[in-house]
C-alpha positions as CSV (number, residue, x, y, z in Angstrom):
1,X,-43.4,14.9,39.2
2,X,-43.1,12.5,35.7
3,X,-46.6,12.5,33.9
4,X,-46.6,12.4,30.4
5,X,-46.3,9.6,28.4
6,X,-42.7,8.4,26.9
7,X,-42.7,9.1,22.7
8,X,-41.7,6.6,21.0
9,X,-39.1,6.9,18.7
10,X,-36.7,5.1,16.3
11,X,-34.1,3.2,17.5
12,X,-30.8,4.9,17.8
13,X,-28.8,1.4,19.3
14,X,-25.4,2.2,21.0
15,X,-24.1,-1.2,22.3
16,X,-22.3,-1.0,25.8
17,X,-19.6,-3.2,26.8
18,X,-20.5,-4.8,30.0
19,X,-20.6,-3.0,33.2
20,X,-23.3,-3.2,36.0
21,X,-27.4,-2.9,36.1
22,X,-30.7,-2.8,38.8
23,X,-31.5,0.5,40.1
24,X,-31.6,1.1,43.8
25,X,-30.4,-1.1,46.3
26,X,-33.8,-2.2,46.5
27,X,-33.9,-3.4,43.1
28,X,-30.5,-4.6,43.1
29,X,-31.2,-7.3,45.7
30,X,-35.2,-8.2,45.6
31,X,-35.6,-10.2,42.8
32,X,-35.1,-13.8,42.4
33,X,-34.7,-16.6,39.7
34,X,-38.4,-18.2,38.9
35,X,-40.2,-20.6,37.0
36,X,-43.6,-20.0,35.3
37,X,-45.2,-17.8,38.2
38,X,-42.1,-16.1,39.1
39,X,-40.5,-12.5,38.5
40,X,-38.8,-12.0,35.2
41,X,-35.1,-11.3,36.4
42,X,-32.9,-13.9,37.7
43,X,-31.4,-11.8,40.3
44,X,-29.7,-13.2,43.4
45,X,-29.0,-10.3,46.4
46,X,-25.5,-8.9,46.1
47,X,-24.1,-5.6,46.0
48,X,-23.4,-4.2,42.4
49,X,-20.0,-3.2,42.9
50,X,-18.6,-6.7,43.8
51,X,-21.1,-9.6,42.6
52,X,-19.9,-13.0,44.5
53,X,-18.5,-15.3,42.1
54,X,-20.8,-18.6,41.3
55,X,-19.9,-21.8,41.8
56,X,-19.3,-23.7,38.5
57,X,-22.2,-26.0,37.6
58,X,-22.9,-27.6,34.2
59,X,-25.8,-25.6,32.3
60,X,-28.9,-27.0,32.1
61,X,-30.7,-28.6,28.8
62,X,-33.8,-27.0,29.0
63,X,-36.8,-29.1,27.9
64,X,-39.3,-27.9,25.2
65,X,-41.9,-26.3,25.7
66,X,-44.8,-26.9,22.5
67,X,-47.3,-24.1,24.1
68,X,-48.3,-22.3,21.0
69,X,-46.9,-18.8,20.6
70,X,-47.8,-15.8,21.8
71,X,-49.3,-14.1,18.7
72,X,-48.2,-9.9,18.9
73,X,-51.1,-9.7,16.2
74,X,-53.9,-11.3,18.8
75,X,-53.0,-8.9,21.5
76,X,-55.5,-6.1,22.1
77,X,-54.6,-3.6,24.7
78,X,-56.3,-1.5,27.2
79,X,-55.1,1.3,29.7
80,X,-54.7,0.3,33.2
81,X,-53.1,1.6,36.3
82,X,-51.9,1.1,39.9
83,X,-49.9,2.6,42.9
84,X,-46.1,2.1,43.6
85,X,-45.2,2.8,47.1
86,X,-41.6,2.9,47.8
87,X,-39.3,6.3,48.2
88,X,-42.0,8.1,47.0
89,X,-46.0,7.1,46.0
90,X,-46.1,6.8,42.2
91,X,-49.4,6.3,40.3
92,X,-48.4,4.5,37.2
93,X,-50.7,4.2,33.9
94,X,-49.4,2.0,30.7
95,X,-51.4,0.1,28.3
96,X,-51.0,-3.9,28.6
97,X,-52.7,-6.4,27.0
98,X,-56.6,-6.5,27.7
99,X,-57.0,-9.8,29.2
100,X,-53.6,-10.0,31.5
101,X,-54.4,-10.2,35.4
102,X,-52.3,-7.3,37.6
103,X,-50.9,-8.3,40.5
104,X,-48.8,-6.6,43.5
105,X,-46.1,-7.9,45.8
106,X,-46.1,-6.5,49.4
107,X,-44.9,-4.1,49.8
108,X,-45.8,-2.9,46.0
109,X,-43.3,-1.1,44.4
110,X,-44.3,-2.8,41.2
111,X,-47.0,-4.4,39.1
112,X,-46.7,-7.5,37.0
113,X,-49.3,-8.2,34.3
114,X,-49.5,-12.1,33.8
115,X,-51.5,-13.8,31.0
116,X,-54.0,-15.9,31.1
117,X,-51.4,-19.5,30.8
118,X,-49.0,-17.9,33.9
119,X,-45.9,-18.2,30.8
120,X,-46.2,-14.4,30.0
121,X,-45.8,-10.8,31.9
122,X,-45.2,-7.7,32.0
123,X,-43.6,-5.8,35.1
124,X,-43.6,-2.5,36.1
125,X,-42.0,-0.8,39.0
126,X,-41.8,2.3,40.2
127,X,-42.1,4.7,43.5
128,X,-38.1,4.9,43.7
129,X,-36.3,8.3,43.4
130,X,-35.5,9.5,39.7
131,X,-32.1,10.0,40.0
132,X,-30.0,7.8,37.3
133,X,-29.7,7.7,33.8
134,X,-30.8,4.5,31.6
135,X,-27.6,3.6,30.6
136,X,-26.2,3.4,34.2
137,X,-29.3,1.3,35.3
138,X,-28.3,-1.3,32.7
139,X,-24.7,-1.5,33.1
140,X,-25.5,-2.2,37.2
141,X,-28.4,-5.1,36.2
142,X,-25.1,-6.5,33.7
143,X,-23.0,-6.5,36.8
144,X,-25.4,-8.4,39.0
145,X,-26.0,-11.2,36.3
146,X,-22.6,-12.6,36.7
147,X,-24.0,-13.6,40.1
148,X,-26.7,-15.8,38.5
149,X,-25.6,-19.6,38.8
150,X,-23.9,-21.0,35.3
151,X,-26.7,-23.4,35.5
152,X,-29.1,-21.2,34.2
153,X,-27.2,-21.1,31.2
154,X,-28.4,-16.8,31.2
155,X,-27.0,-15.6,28.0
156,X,-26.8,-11.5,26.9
157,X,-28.7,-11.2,23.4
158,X,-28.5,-7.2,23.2
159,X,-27.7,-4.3,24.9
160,X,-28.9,-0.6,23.5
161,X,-28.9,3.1,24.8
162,X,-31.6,5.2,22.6
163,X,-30.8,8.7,23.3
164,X,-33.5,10.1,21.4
165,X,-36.5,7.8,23.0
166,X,-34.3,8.0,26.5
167,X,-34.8,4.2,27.0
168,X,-32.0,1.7,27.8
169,X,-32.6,-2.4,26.8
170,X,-31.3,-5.3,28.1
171,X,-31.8,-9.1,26.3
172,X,-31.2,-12.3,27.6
173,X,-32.2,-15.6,28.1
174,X,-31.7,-18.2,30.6
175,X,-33.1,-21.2,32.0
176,X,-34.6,-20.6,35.4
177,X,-36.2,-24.4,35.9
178,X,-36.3,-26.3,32.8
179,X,-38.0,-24.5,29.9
180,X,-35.7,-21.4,28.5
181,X,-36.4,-17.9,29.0
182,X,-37.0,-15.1,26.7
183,X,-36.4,-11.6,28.7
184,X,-36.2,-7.7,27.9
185,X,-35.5,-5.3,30.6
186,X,-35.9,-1.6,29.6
187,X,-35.2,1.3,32.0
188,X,-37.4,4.7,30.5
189,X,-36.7,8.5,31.7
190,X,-40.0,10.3,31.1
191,X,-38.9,13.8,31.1
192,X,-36.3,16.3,30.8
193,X,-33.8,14.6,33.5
194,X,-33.3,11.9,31.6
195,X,-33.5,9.8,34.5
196,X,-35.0,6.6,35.3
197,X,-38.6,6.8,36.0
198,X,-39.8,3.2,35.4
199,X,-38.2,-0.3,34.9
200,X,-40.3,-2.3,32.9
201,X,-39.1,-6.2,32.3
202,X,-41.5,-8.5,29.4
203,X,-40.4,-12.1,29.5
204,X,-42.1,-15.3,28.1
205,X,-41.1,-18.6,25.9
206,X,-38.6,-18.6,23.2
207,X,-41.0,-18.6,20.4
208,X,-43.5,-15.6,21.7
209,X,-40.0,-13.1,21.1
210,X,-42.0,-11.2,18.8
211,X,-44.8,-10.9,21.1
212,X,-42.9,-10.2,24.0
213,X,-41.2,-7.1,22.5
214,X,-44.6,-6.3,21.3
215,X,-46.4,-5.9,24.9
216,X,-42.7,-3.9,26.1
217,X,-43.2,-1.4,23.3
218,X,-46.7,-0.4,23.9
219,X,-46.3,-0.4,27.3
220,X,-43.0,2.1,26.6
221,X,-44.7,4.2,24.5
222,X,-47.8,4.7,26.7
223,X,-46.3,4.8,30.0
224,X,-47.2,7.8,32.5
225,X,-45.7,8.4,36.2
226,X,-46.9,10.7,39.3
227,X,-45.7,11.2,42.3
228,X,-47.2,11.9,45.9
229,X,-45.3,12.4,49.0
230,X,-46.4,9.4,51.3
């Protein structure tokens, strides 16, 4: 069983060049590119080891979007938790912020907190067998973004292994519909393994960055995972 909290920790950056990123097979081929209410990652199904080339399509010119930012100094949080059924059943604790709404796909191997405008969230997922390292979750999510269409213009800000706070952090943006993207995918081992436990991904607008870094942090530094057998 995982179920104590990850400690936070300074960052100890390693940058990777390239490779391949997801976890399962599961995770490797359910998510898909969305707007405002959609998931975070711009995934397209594909197996990691041999993404399908896309066709070439001019990028789009995403529009502005004037919302005003997403403060990190207005967020209050609070502890919540849910259930992640998948391999394994995994009850999941974290602290998000207060006032986001959870809700679960079917079947729920994850939980996405959304704020109240639907331009912000946090997703969790869990319930999958803790069997890879960070670094190799990251490098197979890298691999299956080549499969995303050149249209949505994705672009790799940052890539980071901290060996000390077990945590490895993927950056991008991309343009899903027409307003651009901010995204950062972090896969956390929670105990001696060192081992993925939990993929947490925070996106929102380009000018809540700070913000959306903010909400991933806590979230890191609080999370908690135990399993039952189905």
């Amino acid at each position: 069983m995982v179920g104590r909290a990850l400690l936070g920790s300074g960052l100890l950056a390693v940058t990777l060049l390239g490779g391949a990123g997801g976890y399962g097979i599961g995770w490797l081929t359910s998510s898909v590119a969305s707007d405002s209410t959609g998931n975070a990652a711009p995934l397209t199904a594909a197996s990691p080891s041999t993404p399908p080339s896309s066709p070439i399509e001019p990028p789009k010119t995403p529009r502005p979007d004037d919302s005003p930012p997403l403060l990190a100094e207005n967020l209050t949080y609070r502890t919540r938790a849910f259930f992640a059924e998948s391999t394994v059943r995994s009850r999941v604790t974290l602290k998000v912020p207060g006032n986001w709404k959870m809700t679960q796909p079917d079947p729920q191997d994850e939980a996405r907190f959304t704020d109240p405008t639907g331009k912000r969230w946090i997703r969790i997922e869990a319930g999958f067998t803790i069997t890879r390292p960070p670094a190799d979750s990251m490098a197979a999510r890298i691999a299956l973004l080549k499969s995303v269409p050149s249209s949505q213009a994705l672009k790799i800000l940052s890539q980071q292994v901290d060996p000390k706070a077990r945590t490895a952090t993927l950056t991008y943006t991309y343009v899903p519909d027409l307003t651009l993207r901010y995204v950062v995918v972090r896969w956390a081992a929670l105990d001696s393994s060192g081992n993925v436990a939990v993929e947490m991904s925070s996106t929102g607008l380009s000018q809540d960055r700070a913000a959306v870094d903010a909400v991933l942090d806590h979230a890191t530094t609080s999370v908690t995972r135990d399993d039952s057998s189905q």
